[in-house]
N, C-alpha and C positions, 0 to 999 in steps of 0.2 A: 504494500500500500504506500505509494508515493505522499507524502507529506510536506508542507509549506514549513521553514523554517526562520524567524522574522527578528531583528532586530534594527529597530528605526526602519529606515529606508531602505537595509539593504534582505532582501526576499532570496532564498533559494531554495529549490524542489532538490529533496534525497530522497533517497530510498531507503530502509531499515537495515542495516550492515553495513553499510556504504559509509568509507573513509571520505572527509570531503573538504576540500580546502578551499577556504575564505581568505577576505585583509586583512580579519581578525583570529585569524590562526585556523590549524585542523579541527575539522570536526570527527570526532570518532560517532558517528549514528546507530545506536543500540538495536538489535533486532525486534526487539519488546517496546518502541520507540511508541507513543503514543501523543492522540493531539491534548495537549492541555500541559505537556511535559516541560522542563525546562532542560536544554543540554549547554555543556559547556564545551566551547574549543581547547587547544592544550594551553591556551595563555591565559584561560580562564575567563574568558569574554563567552556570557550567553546567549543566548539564543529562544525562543519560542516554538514551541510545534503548534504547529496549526491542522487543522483538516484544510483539505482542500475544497473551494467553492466555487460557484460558477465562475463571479468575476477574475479570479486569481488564473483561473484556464485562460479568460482571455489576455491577460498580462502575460503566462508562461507558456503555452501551445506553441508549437513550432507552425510558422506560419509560410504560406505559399503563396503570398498576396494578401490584398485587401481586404480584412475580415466583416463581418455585418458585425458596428458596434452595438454594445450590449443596452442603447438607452432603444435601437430600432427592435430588438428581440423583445424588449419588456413591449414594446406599442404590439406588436405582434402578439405575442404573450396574453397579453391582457385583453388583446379586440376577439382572439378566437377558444379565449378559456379553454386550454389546451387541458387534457386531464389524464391523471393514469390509464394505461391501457388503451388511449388513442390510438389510430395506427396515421403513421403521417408520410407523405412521397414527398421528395425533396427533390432537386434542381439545382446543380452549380454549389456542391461541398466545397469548393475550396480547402481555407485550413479545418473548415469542420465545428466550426463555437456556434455557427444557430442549431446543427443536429446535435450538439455536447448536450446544450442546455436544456433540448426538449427531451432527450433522453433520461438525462435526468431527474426529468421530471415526471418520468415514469411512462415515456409512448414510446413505441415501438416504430423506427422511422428506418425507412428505404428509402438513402439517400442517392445520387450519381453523380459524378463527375468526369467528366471527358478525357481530364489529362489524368496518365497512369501515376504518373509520379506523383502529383497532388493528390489522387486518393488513396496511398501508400501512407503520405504523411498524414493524411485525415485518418486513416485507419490507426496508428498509431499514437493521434489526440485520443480516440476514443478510446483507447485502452488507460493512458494518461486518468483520464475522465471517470473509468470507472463504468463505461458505457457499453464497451463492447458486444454484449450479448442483446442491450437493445436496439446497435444502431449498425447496418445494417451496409458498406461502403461498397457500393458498385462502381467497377468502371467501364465506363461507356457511355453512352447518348442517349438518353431520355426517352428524345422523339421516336425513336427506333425500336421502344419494348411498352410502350402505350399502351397494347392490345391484348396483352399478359400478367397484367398487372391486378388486376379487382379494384375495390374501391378503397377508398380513406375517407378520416376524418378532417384531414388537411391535407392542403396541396400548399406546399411552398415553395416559389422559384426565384432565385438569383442568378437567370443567367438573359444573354442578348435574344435568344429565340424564344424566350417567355412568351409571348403574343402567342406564338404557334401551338404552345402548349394549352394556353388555356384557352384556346377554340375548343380543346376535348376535355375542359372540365365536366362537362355534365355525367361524361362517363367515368371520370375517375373519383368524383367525389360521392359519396353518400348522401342521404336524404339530409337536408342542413348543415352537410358538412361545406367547408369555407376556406378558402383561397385567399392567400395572402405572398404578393409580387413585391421584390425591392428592387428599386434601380435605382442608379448614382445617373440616370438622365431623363431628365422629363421628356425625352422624344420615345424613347423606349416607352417608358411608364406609361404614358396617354397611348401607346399602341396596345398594351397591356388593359387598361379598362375600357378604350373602343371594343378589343376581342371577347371581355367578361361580356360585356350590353349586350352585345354578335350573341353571345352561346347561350343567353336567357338568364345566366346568374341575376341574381337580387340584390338590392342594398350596397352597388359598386361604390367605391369611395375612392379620391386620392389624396391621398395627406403627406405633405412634405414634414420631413423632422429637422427641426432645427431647436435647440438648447444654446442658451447664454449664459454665463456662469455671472456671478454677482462680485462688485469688487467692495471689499469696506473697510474703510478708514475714520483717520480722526477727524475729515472733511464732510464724510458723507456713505454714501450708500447710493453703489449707481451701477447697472449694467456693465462688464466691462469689455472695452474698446478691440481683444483681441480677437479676431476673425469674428465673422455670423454663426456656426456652431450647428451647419448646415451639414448631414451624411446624407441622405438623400431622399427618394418617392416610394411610398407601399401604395398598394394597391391592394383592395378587403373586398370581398363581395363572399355569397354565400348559395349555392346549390338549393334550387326551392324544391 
């Protein structure tokens, strides 16, 4: 069981046995290592065991690109009350943190990815993760095993051919089951909810995420100045 081990700012993932060297000297990692524990390095600088949690995957996951950050998976999250025993098809795994987190959440999710190596390392987040027996890493295209598939409770896609995909939502969702598109560009996106309306889905939406972080001082209390805090477009609709 891989473990978070924390002191200030500086975070590192061990493993129980595992000798492991810091700025703050060796760490010897007990096999019996536990979250709640404290260890110490041989200089005697300690350390924290944590468990590990979603957000901390997406800080530590070995990544293969541009991951969906975790404030677009909570909108996700929370638009389609994802729940134990879901079963959900995914689209475009990259490094693998929107299928980490729903697997850990207890659904069961058939995910794809095109490039082999990128689902090699997405297969190896989920083991990270603690998911592997939920999540499910195929490689290959999508579009191409459509008609083999059954149904889900979600259909999630991040990838450019999304439109194409969710022309055949009606067939791959269940009765109420709900579809949820991200893209990093509103010309994809809006082909993505033009296709939901096309297939008959209900309740299409698009909602851009964007977060502003607050700045405070002895001045004042005020938005602040750095970047708009823009990740990108989902696209929600729902199988009637």
């Amino acid at each position: 069981m891989t473990v978070l081990v924390v002191r200030g700012d500086r975070e590192f993932l061990v493993e129980p046995g595992e000798e492991f060297g810091t700025d703050l000297g060796v760490l010897d990692v007990p096999e019996d290592v536990e979250p709640g524990d404290t260890i110490t390095t041989h200089l005697d600088e300690p350390f924290e065991v944590r468990r590990l949690r979603s957000p901390d995957l997406f800080d530590h996951m070995e990544r293969t690109g541009a991951p969906m950050m975790p404030r677009d998976i909570g909108l996700i999250v929370g638009h389609v009350g994802v729940r134990t025993d879901d079963r959900v098809l995914d689209a475009g795994t990259g490094t693998g943190v929107l299928s980490a987190y729903l697997g850990r959440m207890g659904a069961d999710v058939t995910t794809f990815e095109q490039k082999a190596e990128f689902a090699e390392v997405a297969r190896e987040n989920m083991d990270l993760a603690g998911v592997a027996d939920r999540v499910d890493v195929n490689t290959g295209d999508l579009t191409e095993e459509l008609d083999d598939l059954g149904r889900f409770d979600l259909l999630t896609l991040d990838t450019q051919d999304a439109p194409a995909i969710v022309e055949r939502a009606p067939e791959l969702l269940a009765d109420g089951g709900f579809l949820a598109v991200y893209s990093p560009f509103v010309e994809n996106a809006r082909e993505a909810a033009i296709a939901a309306r096309e297939a008959g889905l209900s309740n299409v939406e698009t909602q851009e995420t964007i977060q502003r972080e607050m700045d405070f001082d002895d001045r004042g209390s005020r938005p602040s100045t750095r970047g708009v805090g823009h990740t990108g477009y989902l696209i929600f609709a729902r199988n009637v």
